[in-house]
Backbone as CSV, one residue per row, in Angstrom:
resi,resn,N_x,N_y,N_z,CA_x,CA_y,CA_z,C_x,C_y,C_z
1,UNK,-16.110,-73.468,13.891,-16.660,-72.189,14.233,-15.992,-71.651,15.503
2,UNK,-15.748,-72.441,16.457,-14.962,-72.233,17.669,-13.890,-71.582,17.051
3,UNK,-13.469,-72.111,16.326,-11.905,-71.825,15.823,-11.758,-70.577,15.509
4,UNK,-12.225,-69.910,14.833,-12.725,-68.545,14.332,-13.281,-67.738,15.555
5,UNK,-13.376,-68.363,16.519,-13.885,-67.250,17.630,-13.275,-66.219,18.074
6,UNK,-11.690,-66.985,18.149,-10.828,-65.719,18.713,-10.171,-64.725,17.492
7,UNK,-10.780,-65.499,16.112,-10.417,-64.199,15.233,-11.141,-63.370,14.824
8,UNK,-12.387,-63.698,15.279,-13.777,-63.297,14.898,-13.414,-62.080,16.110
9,UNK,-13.016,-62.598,17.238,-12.901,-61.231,18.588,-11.735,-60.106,17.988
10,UNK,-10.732,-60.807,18.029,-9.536,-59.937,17.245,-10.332,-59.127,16.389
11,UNK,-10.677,-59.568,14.817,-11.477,-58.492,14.071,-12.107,-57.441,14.608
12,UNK,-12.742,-57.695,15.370,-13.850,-56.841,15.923,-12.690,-55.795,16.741
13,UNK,-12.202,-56.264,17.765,-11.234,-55.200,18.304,-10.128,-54.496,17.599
14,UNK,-9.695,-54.900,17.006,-9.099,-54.732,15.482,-9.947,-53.342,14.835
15,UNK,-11.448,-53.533,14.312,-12.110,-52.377,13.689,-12.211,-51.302,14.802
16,UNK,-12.482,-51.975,15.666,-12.934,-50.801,16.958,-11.560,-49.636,17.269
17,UNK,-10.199,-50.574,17.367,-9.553,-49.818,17.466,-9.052,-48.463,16.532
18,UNK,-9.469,-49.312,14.914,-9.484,-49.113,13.887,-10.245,-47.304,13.822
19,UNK,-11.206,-47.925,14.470,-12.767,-47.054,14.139,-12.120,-45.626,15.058
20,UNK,-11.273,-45.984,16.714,-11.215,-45.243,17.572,-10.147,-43.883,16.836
21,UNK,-9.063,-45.190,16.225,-8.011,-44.298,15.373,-8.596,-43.152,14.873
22,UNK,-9.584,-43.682,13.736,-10.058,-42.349,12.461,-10.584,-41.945,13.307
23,UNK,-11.745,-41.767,14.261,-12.107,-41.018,14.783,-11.147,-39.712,15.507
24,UNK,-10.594,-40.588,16.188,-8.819,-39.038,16.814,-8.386,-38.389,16.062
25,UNK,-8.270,-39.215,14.331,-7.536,-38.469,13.313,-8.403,-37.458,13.058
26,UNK,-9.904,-37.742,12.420,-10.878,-36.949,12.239,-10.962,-35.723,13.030
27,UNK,-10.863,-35.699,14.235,-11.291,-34.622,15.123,-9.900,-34.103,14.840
28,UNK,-8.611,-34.584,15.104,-7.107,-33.714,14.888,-7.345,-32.769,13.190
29,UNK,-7.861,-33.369,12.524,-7.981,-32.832,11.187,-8.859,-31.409,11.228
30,UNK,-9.942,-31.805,11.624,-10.681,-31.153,12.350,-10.368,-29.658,12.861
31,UNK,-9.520,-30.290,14.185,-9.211,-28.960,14.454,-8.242,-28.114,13.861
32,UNK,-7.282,-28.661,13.162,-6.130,-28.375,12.510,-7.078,-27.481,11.415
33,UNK,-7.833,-27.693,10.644,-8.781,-26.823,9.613,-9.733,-26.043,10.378
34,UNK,-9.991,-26.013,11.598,-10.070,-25.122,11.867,-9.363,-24.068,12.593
35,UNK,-8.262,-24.295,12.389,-7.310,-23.435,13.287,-6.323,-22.642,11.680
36,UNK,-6.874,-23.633,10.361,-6.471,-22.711,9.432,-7.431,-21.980,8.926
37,UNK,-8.590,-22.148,9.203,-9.614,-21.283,8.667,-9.889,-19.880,9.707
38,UNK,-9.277,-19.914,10.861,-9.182,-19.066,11.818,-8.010,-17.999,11.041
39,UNK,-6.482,-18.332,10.523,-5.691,-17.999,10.270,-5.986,-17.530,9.037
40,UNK,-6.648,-17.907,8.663,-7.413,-17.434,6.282,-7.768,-15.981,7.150
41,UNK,-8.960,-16.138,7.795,-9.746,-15.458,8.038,-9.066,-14.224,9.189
42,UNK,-8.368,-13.828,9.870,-7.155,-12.980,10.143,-6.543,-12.809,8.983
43,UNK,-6.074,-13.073,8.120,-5.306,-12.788,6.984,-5.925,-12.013,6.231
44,UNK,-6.757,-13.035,6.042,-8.113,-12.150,4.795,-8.252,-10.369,5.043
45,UNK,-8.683,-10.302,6.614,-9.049,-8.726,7.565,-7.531,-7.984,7.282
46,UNK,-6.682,-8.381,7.667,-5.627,-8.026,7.692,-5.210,-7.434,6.014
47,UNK,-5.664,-8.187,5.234,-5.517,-8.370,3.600,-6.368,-6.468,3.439
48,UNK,-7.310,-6.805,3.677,-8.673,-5.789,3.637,-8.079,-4.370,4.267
49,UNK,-7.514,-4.516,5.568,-7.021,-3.472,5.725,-5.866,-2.585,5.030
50,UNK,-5.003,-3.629,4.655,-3.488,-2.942,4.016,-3.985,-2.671,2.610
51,UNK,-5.258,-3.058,1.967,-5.220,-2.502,0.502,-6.683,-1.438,1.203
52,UNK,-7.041,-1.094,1.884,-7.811,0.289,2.103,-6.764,0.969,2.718
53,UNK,-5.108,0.971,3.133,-4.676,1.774,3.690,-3.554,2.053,2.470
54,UNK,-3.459,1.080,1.446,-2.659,1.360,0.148,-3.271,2.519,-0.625
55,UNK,-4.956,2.157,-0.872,-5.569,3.044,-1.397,-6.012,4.824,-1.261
56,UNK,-5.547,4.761,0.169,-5.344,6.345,1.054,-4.267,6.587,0.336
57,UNK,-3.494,5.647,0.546,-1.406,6.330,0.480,-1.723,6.548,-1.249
58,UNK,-2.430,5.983,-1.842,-2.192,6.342,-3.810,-2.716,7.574,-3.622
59,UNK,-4.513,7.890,-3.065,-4.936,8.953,-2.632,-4.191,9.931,-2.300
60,UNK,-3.164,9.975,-1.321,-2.566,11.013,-1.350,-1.282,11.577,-1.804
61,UNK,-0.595,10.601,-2.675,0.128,10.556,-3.318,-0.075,11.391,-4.859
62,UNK,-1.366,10.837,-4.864,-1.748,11.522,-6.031,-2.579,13.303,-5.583
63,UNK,-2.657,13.531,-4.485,-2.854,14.651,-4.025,-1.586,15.427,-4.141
64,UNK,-0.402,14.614,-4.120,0.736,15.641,-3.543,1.555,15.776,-5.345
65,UNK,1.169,15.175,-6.069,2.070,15.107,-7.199,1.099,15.897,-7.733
66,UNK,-0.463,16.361,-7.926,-1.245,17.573,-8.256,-0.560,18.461,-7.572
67,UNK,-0.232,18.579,-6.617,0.013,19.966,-6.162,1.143,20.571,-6.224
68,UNK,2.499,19.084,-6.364,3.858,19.651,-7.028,3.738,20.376,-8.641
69,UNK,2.692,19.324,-9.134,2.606,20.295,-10.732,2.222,21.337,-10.473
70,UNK,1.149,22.109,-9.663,0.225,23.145,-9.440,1.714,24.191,-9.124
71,UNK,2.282,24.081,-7.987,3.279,24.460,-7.702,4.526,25.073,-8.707
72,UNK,4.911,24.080,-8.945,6.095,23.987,-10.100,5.363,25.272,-11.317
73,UNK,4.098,25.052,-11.794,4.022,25.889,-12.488,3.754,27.268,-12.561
74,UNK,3.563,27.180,-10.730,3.351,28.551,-9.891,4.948,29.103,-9.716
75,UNK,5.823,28.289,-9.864,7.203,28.590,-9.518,7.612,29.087,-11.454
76,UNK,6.918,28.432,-12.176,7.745,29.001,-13.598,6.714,29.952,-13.789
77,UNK,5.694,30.148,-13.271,5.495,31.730,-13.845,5.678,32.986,-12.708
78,UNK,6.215,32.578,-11.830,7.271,33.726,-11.078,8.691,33.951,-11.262
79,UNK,9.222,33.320,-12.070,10.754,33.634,-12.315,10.418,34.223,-13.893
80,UNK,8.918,33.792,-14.703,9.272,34.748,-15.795,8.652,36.036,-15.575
81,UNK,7.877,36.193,-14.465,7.582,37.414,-14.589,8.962,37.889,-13.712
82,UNK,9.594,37.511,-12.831,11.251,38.041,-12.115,12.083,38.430,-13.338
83,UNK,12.085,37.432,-14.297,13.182,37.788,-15.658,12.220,39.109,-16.427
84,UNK,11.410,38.999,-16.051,10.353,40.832,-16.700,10.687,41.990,-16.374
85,UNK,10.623,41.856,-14.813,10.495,42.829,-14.131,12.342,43.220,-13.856
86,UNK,13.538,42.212,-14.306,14.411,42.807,-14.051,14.831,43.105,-15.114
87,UNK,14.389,42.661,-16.607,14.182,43.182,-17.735,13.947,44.820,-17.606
88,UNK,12.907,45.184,-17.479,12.356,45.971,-16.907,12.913,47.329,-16.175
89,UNK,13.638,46.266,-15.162,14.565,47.606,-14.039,16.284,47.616,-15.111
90,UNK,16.013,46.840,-15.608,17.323,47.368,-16.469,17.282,48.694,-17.578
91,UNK,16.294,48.378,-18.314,15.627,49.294,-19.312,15.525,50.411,-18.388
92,UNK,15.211,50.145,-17.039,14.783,51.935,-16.683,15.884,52.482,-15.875
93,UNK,16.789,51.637,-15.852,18.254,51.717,-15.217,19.058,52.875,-16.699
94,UNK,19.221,52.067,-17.906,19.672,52.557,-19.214,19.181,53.760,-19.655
95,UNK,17.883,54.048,-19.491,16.801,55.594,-19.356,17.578,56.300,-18.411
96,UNK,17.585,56.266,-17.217,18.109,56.948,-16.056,19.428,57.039,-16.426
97,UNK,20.297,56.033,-16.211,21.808,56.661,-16.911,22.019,57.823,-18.144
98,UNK,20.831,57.487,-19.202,21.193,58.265,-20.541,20.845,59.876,-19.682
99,UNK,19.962,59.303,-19.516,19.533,61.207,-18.755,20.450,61.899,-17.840
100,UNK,21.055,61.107,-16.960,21.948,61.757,-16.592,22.998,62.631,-16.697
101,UNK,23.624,60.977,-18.193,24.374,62.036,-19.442,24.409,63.254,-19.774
102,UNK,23.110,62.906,-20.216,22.763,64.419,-20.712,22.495,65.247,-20.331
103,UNK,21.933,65.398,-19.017,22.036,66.280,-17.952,23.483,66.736,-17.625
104,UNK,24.188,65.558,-17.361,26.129,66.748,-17.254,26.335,67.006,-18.193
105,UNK,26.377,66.931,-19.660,26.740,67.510,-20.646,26.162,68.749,-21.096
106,UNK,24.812,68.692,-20.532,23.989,70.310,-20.470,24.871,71.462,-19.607
């Protein structure tokens, strides 16, 4: 039994040191998860913000491509009423010339 004493001590200092280890590891783990759950959680906010600031930019994206159509079709019905109206001043251009005609030939 003597004999075993000093391995019986060893063991014991042996677990203890054992015990001291996991314990350091534990707490390093520890903080390490919490220093990534700090970093999730910045990400996450960060996450939250860039898709409410994506969702403005579609918002107004889709504001501005309504209003290029709105536009555009404000732009094709002013060049057909322009192709009318010079329609128009031509016909009364061709009137005015004929009369003239016929006015010097009177």
């Amino acid at each position: 039994r003597q004999r075993n004493q000093p391995s019986r001590q060893h063991d014991l200092e042996f677990a203890a040191e054992l015990g001291q280890g996991l314990l350091v590891e534990v707490r390093r783990l520890q903080a390490l998860l919490s220093e990534r759950e700090e970093a999730l959680r910045v990400i996450q906010i960060e996450k939250a913000r860039l898709e409410q600031q994506a969702e403005h930019l579609e918002n107004r994206v889709r504001a501005f491509d309504e209003s290029e159509q709105k536009y555009k079709e404000e732009n094709w019905n002013l060049e057909l009423l322009n192709q009318d109206l010079l329609a128009q001043a031509r016909d009364q251009q061709e009137i005015e010339d004929r009369l003239h005609a016929e006015i010097q030939r009177l």
